[in-house]
C-alpha positions in Angstrom: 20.5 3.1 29.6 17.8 0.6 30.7 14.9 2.7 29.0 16.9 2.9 25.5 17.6 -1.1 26.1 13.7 -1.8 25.7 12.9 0.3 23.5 15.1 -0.7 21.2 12.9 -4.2 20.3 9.5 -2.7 21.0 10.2 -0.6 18.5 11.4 -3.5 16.3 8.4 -5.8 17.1 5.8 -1.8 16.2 7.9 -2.2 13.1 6.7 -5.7 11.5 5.3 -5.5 8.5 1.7 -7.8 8.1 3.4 -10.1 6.2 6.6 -10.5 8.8 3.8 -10.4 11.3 1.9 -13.3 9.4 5.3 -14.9 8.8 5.8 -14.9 12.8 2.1 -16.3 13.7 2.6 -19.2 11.1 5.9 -20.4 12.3 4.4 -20.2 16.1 2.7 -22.7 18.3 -0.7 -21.1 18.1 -0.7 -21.6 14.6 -3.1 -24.3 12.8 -5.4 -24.6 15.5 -2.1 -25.3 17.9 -2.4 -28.8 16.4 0.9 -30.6 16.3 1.9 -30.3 12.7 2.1 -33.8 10.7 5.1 -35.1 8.7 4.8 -36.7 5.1 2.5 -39.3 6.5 -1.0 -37.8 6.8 -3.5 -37.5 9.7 -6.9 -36.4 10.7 -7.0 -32.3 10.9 -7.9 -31.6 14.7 -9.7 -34.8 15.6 -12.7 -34.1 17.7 -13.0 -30.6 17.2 -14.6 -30.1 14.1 -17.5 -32.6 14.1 -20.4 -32.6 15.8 -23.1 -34.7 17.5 -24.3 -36.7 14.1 -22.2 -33.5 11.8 -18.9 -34.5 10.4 -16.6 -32.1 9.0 -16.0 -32.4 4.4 -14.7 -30.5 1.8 -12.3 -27.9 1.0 -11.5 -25.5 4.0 -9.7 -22.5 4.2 -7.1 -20.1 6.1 -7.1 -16.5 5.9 -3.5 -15.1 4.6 -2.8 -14.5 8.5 -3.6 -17.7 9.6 -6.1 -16.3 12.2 -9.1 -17.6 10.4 -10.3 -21.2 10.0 -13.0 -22.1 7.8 -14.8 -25.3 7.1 -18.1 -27.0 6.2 -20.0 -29.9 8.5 -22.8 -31.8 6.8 -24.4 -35.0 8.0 -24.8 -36.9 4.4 -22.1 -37.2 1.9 -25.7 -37.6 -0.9 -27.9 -35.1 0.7 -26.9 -31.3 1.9 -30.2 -30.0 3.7 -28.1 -30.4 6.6 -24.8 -28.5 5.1 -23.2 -25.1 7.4 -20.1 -23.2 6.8 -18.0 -22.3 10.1 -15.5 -19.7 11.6 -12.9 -20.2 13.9 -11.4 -17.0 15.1 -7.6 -16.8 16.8 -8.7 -13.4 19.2 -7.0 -12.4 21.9 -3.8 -14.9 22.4 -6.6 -17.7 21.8 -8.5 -20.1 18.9 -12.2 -19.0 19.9 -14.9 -21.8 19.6 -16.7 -22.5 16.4 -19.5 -20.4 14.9 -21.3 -21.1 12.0 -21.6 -18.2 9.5 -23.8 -19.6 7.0 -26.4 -22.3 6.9 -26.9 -24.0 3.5 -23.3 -23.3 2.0 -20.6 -25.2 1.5 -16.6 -24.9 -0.3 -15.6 -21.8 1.5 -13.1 -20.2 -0.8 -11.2 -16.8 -0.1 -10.2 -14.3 -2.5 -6.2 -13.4 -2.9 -6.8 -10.2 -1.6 -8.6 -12.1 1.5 -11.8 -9.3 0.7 -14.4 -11.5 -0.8 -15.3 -15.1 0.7 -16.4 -17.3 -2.2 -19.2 -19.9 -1.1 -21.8 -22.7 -3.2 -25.0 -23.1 -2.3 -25.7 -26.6 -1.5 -27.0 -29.1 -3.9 -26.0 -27.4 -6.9 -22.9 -27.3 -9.0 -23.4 -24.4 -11.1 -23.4 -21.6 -9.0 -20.5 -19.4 -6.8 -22.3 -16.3 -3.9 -19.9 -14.2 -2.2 -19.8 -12.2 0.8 -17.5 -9.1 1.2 -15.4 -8.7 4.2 -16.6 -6.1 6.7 -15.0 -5.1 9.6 -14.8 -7.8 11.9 -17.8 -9.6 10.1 -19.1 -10.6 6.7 -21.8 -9.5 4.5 -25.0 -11.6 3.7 -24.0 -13.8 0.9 -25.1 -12.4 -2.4 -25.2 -14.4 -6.3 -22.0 -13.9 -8.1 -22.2 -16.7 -10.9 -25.1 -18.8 -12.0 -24.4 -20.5 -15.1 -25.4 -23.2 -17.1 -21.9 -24.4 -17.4 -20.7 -25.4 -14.0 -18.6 -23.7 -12.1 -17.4 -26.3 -9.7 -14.8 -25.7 -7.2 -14.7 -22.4 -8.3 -10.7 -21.4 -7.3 -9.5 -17.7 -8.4 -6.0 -16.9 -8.9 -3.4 -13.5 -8.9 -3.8 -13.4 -12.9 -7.9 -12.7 -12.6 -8.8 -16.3 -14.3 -10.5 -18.7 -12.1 -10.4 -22.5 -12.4 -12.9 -24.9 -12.1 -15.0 -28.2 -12.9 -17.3 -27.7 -15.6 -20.0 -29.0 -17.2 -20.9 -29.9 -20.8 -20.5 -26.4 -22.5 -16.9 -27.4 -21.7 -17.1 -31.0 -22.4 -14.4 -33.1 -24.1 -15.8 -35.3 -25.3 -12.7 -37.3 -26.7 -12.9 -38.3 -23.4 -15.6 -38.8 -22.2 -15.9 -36.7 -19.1 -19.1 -34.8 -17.8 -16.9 -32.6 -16.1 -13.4 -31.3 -17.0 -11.3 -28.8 -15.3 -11.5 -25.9 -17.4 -10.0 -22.0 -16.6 -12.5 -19.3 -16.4 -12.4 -16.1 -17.5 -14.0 -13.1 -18.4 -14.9 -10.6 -21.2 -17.0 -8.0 -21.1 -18.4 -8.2 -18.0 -19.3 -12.2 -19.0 -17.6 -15.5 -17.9 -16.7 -18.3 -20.0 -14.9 -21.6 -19.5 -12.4 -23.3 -21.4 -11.1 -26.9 -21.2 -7.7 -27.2 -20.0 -7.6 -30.0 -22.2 -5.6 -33.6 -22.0 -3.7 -33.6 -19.4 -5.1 -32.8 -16.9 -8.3 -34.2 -17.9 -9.2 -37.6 -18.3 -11.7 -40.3 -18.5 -14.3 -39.8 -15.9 -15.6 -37.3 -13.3 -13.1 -34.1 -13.8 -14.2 -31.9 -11.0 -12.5 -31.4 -7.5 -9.2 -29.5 -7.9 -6.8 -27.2 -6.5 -4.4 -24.6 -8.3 -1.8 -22.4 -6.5 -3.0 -18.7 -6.7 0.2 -18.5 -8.8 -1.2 -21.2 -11.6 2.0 -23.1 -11.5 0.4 -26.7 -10.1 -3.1 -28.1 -9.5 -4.0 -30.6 -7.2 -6.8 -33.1 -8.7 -8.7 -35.6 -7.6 -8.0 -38.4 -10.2 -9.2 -42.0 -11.2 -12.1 -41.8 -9.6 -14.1 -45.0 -9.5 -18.4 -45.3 -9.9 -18.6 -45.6 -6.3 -16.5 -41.9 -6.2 -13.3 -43.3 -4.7 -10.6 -41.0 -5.8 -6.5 -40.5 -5.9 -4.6 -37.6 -5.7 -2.2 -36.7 -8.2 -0.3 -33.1 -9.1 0.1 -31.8 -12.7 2.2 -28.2 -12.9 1.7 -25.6 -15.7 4.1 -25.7 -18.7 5.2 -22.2 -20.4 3.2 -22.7 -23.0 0.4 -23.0 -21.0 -0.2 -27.0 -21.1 0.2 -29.2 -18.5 1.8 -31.7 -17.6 0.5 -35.6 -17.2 -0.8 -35.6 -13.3 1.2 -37.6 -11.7 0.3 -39.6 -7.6 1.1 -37.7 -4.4 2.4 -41.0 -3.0 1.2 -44.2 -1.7 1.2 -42.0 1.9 -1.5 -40.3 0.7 -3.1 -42.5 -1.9 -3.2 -45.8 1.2 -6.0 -47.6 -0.8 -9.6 -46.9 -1.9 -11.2 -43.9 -0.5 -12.9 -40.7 -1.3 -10.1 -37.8 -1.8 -11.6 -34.6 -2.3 -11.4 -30.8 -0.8 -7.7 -30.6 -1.6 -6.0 -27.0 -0.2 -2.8 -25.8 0.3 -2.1 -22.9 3.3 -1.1 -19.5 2.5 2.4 -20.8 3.7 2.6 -23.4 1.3 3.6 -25.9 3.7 0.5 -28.3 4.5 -2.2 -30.1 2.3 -5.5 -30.1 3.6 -7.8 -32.6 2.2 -11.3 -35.1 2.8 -11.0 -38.5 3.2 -13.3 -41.1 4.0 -14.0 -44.7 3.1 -17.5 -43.9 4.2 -19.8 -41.1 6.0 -18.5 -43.0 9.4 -15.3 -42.1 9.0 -14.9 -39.0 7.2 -12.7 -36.4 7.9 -10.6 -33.4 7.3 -6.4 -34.9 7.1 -3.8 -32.8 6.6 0.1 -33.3 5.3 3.7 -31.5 5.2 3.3 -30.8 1.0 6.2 -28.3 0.7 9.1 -31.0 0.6 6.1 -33.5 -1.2 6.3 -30.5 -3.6 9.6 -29.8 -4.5 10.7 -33.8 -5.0 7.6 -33.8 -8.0 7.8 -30.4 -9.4 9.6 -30.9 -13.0 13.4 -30.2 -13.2 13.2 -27.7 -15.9 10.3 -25.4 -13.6 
């Protein structure tokens, strides 16, 4: 009786599928770098741990769909990224390993749906997306995937196939004035080709850093950005017919006066925001936020 007693959960926990195990390691303590998740007031992203001596941590980051992968860029210059790596931090063994960078001279790591390809910019340039395919335990060199004379800025892929990014004047609006406007990407024939979304979301000014959930239904945009780059950020969600709506704030919570918003994410679970914030290169940092409740109180009724 004892033996049939024990087996019966082992044989449970054998059982789990990788998304009930996934499930299980997001809802547990070692989750998130065991950092003590914030409420709907937002704070710095494991303070201490991601910079380095005269490196500070910027951009977008990333989690693999497990949540046993951490990745994120350190520069030391917000105008200059000779200095620009991308690292790992592994969950291995019951434990968050130690950092390790992966590349040198990239920056924006971005991870495909299917978590196979890591998507990667090379430093100092806007208009071009490498990639390295996931092998084994490791990754492969990073290897050109786009190089275009468009922009492909914050290059984001979705379930559908199209991408989304900031592009350049190909795409241009010019009813608006922007050098940049978020624009879908997609392909035919083997080729790629962008396509302003349009107002909304787009506006006067710098249309660049955005987010959009892998199931297109919101983006997360970086929005009235002033000449010195200070930013807001605001949520617009997809209409059916394909528009969108006018962005609207995330809340004076996040939005706490001037700074420099970019890098926005949102975890596989859908519970956090990850974003940079700085008023300066002294104080920037990777902050995070609970986003799912944020979420539901802005999404339109009729969605």
């Amino acid at each position: 009786m004892i033996k049939t007693c024990f087996a019966v959960p082992m044989l449970a926990v054998a059982l789990l599928s990788p998304l009930q195990a996934a499930e299980k390691f997001w809802d547990s303590p070692e989750a998130y770098l065991r950092q003590s998740p914030p409420s709907d007031t937002p704070k710095i992203f494991a303070p201490g741990r991601l910079a380095d001596a005269g490196a500070f941590a910027l951009g977008r980051v990333a989690f693999s769909a497990d949540g046993k992968e951490f990745y994120y860029s350190q520069n030391t210059s917000w105008y200059s990224d000779k200095d620009a790596r991308m690292k790992l931090i592994r969950h291995r063994d019951g434990k968050w390993e130690q950092p390790v960078v992966i590349n040198e001279g990239f920056v924006s790591p971005t991870l495909s749906p299917d978590g196979s390809v890591l998507y990667l910019r090379r430093a100092n340039g806007m208009n071009n997306v490498w990639q390295s395919r996931r092998a084994g335990d490791a990754w492969s060199a990073p290897v050109p995937f786009l190089q275009t004379a468009f922009g492909v800025y914050d290059y984001l892929p979705t379930l559908s196939g199209n991408a989304y990014v900031g592009s350049g004047p190909d795409a241009e609006d010019t009813r608006y004035g922007s050098t940049y406007v978020f624009s879908r990407l997609t392909w035919t024939n083997g080729q790629p080709s962008v396509r302003s979304l349009g107002h909304p979301p787009n506006a006067k000014g710098w249309n660049g850093d955005l987010y959009v959930a892998r199931d297109e239904s919101f983006m997360i945009v970086s929005a009235k950005e002033t000449k010195d780059f200070e930013s807001e950020l605001h949520i617009t969600f997809r209409k059916p017919d394909s528009t969108w709506t006018e962005p609207v704030s995330l809340g004076p919570k996040i939005n706490d006066g001037p700074a420099h918003r970019w890098g926005q994410y949102v975890t596989p679970d859908g519970k956090f925001l990850f974003y940079s914030h700085g008023t300066s290169e002294r104080d920037c940092a990777i902050w995070w936020v609970r986003f799912d409740h944020l979420l539901q109180s802005l999404r339109p009724r009729s969605q």
